[in-house]
OpenMM code with the backbone's topology and positions (N, CA, C; nanometers):
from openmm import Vec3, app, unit

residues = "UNK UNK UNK UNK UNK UNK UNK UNK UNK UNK UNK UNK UNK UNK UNK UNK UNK UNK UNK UNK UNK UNK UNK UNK UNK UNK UNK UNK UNK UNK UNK UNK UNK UNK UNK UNK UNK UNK UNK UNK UNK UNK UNK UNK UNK UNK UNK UNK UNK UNK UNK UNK UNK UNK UNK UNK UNK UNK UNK UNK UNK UNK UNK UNK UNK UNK UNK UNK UNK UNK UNK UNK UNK UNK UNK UNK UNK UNK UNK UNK UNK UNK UNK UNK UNK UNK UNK UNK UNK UNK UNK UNK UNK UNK UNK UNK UNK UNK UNK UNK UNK UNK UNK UNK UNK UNK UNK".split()
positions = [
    Vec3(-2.1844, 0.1041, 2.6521),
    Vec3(-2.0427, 0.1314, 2.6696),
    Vec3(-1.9896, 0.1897, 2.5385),
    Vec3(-1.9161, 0.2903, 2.5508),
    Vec3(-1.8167, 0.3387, 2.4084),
    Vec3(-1.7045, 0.3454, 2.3856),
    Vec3(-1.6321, 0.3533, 2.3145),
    Vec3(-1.4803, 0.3106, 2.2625),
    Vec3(-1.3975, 0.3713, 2.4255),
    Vec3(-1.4182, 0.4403, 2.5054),
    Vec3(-1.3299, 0.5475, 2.6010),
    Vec3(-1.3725, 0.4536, 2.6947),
    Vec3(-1.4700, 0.4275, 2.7666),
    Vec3(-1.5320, 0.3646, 2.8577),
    Vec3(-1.3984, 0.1858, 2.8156),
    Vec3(-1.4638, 0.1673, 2.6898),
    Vec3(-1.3903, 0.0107, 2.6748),
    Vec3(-1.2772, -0.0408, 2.6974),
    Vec3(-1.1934, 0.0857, 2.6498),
    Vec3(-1.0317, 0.1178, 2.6897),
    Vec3(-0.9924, 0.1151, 2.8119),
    Vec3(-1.1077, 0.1827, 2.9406),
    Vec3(-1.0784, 0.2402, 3.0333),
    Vec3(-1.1166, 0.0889, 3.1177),
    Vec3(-1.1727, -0.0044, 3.1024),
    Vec3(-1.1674, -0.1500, 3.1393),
    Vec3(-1.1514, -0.2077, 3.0740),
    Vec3(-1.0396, -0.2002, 3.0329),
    Vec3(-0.9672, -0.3055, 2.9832),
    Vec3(-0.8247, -0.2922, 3.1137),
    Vec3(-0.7979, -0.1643, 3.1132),
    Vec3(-0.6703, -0.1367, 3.1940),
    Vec3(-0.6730, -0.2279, 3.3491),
    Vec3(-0.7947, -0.2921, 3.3559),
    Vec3(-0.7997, -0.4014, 3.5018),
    Vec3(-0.7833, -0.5049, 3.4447),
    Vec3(-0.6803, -0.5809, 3.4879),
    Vec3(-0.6698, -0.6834, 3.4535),
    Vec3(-0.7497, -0.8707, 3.4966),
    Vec3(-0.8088, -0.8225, 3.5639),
    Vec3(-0.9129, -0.8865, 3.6295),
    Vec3(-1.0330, -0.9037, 3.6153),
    Vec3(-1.0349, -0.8955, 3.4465),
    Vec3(-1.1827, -0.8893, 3.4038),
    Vec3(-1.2531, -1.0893, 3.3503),
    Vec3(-1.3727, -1.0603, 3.3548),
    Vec3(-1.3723, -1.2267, 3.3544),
    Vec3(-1.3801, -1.2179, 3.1603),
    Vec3(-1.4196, -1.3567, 3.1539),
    Vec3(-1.4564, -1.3263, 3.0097),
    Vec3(-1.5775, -1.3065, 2.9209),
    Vec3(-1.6640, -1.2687, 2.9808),
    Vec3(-1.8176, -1.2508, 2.9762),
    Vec3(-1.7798, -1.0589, 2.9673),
    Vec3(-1.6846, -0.9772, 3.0518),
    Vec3(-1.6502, -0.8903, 3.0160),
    Vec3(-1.5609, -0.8290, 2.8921),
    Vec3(-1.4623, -0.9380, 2.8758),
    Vec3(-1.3635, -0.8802, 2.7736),
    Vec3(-1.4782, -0.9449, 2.6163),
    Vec3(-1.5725, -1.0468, 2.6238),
    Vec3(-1.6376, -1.0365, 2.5150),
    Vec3(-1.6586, -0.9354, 2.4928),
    Vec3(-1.7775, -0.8840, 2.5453),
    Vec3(-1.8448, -0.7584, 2.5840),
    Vec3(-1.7669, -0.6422, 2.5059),
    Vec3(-1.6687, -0.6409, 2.6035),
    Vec3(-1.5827, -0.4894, 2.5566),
    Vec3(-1.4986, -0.5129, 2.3628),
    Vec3(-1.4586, -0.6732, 2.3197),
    Vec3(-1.4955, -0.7279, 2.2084),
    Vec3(-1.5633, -0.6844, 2.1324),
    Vec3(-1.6841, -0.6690, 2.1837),
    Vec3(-1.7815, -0.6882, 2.0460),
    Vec3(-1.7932, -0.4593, 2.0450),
    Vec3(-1.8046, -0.4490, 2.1386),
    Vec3(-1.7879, -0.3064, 2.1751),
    Vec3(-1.6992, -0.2511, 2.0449),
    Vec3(-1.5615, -0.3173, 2.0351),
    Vec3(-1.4751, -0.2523, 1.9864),
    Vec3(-1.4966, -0.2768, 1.8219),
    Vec3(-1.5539, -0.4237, 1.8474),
    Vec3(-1.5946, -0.4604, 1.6691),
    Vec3(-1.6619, -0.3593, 1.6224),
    Vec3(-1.7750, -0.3133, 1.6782),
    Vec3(-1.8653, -0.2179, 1.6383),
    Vec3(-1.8258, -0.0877, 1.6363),
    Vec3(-1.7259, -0.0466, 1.7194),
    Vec3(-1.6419, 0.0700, 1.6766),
    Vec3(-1.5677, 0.0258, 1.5450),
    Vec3(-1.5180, -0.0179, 1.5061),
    Vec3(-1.4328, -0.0981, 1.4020),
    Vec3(-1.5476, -0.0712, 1.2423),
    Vec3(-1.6160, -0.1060, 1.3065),
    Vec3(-1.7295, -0.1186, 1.1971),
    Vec3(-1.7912, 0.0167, 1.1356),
    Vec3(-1.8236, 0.0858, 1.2201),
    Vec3(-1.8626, 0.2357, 1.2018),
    Vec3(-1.7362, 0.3032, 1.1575),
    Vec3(-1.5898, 0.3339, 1.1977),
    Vec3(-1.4855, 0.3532, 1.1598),
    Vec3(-1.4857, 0.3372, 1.0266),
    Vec3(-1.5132, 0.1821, 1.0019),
    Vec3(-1.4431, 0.1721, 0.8432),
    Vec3(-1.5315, 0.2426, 0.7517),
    Vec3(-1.6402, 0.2902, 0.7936),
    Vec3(-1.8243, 0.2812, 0.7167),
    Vec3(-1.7132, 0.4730, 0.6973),
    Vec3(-1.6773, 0.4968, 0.8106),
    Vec3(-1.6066, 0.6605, 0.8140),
    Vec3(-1.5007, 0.6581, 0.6654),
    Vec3(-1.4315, 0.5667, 0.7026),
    Vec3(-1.3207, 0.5977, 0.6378),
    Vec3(-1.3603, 0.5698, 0.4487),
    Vec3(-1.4485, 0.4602, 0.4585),
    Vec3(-1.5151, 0.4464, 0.3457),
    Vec3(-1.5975, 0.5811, 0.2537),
    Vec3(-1.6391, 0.6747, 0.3323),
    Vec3(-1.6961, 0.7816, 0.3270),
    Vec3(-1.5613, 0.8627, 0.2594),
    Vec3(-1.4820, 0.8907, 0.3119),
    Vec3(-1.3509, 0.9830, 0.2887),
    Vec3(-1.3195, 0.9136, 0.1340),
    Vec3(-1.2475, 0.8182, 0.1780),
    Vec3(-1.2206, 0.7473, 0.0504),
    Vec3(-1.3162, 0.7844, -0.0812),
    Vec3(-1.4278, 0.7827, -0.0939),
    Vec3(-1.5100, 0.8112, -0.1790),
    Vec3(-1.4957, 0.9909, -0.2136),
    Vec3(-1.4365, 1.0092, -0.1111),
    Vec3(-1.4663, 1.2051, -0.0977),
    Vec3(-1.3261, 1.2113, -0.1674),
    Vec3(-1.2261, 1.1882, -0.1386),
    Vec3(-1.0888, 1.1630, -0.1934),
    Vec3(-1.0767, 1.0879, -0.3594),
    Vec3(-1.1631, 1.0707, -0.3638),
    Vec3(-1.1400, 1.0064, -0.5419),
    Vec3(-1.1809, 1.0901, -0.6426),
    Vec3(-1.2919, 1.1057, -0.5699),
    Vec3(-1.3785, 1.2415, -0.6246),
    Vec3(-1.2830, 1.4017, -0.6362),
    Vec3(-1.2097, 1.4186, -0.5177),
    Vec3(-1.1622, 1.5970, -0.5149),
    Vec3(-1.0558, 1.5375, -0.5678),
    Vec3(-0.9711, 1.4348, -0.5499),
    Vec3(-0.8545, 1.3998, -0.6003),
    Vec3(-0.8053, 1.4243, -0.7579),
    Vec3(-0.9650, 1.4108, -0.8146),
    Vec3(-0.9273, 1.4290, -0.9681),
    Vec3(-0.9582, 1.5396, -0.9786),
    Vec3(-1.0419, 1.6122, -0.9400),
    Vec3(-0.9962, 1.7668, -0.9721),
    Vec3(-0.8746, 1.8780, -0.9689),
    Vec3(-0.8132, 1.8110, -0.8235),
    Vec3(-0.7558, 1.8511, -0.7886),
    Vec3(-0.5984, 1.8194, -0.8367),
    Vec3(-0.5926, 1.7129, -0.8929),
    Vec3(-0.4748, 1.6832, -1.0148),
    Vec3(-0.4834, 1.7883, -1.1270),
    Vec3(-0.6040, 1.8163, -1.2050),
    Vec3(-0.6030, 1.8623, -1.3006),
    Vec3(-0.5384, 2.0265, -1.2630),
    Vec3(-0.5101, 2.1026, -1.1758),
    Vec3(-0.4907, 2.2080, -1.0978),
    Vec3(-0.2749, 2.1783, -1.0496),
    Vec3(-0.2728, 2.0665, -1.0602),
    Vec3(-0.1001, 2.0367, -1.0085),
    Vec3(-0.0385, 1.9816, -1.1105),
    Vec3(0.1234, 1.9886, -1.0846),
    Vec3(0.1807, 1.9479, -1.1920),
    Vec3(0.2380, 1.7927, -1.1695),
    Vec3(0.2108, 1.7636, -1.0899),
    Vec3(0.2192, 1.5729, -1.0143),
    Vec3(0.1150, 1.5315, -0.9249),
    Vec3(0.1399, 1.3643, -0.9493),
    Vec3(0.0586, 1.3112, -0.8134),
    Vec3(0.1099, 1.3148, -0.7175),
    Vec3(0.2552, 1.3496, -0.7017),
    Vec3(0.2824, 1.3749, -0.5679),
    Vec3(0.2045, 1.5302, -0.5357),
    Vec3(0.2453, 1.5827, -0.5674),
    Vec3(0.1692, 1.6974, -0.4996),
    Vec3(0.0407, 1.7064, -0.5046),
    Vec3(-0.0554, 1.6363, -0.5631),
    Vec3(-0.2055, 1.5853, -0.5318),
    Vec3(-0.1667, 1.5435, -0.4146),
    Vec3(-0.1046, 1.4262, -0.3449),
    Vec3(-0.1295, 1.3662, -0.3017),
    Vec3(-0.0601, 1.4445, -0.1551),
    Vec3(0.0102, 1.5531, -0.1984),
    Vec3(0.0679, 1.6190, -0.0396),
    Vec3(-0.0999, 1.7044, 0.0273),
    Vec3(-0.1182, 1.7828, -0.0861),
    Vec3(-0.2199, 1.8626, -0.0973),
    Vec3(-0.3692, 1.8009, -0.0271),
    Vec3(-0.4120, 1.6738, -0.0477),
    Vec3(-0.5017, 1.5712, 0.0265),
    Vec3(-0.4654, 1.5441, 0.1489),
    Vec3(-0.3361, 1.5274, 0.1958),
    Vec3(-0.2913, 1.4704, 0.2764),
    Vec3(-0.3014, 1.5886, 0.4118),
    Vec3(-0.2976, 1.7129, 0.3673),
    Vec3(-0.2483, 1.8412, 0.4506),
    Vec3(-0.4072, 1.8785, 0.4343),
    Vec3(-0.5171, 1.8451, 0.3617),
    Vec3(-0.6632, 1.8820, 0.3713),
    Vec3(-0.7490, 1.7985, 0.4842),
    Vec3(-0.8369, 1.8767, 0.5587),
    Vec3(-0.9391, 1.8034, 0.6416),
    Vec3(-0.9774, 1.6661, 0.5966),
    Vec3(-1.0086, 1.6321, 0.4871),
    Vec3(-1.0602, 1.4822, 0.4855),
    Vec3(-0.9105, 1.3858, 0.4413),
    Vec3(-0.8159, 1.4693, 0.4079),
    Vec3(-0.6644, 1.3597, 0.4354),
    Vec3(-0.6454, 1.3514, 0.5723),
    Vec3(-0.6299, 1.4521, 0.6931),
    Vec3(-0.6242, 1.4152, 0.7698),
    Vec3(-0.7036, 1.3430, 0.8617),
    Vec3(-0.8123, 1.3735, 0.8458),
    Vec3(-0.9147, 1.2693, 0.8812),
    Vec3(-0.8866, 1.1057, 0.8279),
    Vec3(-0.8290, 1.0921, 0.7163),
    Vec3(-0.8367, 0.9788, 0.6438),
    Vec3(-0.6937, 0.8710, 0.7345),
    Vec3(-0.6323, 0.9663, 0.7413),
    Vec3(-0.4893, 0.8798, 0.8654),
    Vec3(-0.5192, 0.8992, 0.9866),
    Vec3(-0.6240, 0.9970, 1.0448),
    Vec3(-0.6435, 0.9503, 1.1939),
    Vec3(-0.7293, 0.8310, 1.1720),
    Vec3(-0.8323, 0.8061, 1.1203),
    Vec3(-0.9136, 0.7042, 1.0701),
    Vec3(-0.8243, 0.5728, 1.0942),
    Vec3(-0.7158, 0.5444, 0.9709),
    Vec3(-0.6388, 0.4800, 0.9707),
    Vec3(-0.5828, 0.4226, 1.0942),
    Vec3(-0.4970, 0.5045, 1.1584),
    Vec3(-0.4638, 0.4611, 1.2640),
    Vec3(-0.5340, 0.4108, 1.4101),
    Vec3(-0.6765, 0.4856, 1.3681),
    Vec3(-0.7668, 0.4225, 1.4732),
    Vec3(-0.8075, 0.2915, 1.4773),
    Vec3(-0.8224, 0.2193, 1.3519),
    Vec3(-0.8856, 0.1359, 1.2664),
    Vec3(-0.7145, 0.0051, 1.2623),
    Vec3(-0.6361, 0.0580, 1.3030),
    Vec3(-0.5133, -0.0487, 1.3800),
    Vec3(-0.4868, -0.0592, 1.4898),
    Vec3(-0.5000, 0.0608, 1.5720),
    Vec3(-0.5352, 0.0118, 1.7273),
    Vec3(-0.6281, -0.0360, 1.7639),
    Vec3(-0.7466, -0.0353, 1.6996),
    Vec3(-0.8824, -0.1346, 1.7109),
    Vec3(-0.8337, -0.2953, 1.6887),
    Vec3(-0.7567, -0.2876, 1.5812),
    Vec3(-0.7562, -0.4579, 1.5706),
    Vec3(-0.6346, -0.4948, 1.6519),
    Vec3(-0.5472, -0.4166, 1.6885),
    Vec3(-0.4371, -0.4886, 1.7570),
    Vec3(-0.5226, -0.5021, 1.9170),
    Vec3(-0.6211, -0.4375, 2.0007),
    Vec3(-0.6405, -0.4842, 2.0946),
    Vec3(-0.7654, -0.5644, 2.0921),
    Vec3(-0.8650, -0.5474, 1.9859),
    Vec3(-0.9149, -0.6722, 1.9357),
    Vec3(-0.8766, -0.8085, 1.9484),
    Vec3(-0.7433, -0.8570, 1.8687),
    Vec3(-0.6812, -0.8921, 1.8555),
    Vec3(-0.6328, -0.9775, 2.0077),
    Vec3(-0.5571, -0.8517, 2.0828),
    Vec3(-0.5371, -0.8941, 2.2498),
    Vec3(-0.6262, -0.9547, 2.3074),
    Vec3(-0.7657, -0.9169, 2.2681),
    Vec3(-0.9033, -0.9971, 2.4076),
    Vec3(-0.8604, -1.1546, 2.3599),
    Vec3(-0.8885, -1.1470, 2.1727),
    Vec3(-0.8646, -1.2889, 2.1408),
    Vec3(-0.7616, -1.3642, 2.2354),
    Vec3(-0.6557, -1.3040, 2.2215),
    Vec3(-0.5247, -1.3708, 2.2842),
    Vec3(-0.5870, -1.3915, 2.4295),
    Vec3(-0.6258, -1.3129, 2.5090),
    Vec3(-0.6444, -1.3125, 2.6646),
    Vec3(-0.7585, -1.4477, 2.6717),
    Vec3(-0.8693, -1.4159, 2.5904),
    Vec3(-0.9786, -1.5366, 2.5950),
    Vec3(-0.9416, -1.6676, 2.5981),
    Vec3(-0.8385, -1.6878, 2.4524),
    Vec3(-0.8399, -1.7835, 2.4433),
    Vec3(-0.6801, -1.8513, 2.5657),
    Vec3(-0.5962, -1.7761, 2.6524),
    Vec3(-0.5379, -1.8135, 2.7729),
    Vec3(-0.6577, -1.8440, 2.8767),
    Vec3(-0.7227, -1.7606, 2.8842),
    Vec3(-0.8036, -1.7774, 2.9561),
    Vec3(-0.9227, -1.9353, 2.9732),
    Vec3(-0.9236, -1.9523, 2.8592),
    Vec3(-0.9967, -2.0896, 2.8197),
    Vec3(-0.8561, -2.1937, 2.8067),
    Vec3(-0.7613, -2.2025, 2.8144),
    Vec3(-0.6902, -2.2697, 2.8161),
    Vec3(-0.6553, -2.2844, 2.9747),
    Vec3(-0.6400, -2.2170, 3.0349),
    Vec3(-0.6121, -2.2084, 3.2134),
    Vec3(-0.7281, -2.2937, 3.2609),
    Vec3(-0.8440, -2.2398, 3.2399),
    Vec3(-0.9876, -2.3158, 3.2650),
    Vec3(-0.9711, -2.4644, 3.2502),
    Vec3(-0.9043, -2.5464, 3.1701),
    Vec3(-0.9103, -2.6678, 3.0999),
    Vec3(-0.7290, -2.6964, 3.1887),
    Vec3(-0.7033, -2.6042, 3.2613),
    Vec3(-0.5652, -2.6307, 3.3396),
    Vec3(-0.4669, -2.6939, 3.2242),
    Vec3(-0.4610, -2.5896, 3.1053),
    Vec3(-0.3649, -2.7015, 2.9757),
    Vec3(-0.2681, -2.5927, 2.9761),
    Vec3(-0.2386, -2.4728, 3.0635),
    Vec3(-0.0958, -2.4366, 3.0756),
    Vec3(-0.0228, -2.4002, 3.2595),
] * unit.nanometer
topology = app.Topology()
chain = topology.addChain("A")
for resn in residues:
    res = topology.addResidue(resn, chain)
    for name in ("N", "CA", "C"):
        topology.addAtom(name, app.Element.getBySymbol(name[0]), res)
């Protein structure tokens, strides 16, 4: 299963929890490779960053100049992927652990 597939069952709400692990650990491992990405950039960005100061007359404008380049923008789609990962991460937790609470009839 891959990040599109995981998304795309999740949208049933009728999944047991042997599935939403599943799609869990799915997303951890997207999560994981993501950061291994963004870790990559970051390293690429420290590196052109100082060259690329020595060439401007501020860090703001280093920092527009990165931001408007392929590996800045890469670096905030990254970002933002890497928070919708944990906020529905996050959700299975929440669903599991209702779910194990219903089981035990404690709501």
């Amino acid at each position: 299963m891959n990040y599109q597939e995981a998304i795309e069952k999740l949208k049933n709400s009728q999944l047991s929890p042997g599935d939403l692990s599943e799609i869990r650990m799915t997303l951890s491992a997207e999560y994981a490779t993501r950061s291994e990405d963004l870790a990559q950039i970051l390293v690429q960005k420290a590196q052109e960053w100082l060259v690329e100061r020595e060439k401007r007359k501020s860090d703001k404008s280093t920092d527009q100049w990165w931001n408007a380049s392929p590996g800045g923008k890469q670096e905030v789609l990254l970002r933002f992927r890497l928070k919708g990962l944990e906020k529905v991460i996050s959700a299975i937790k929440t669903r599991l652990e209702v779910m194990m609470g219903e089981s035990r009839s404690s709501y």
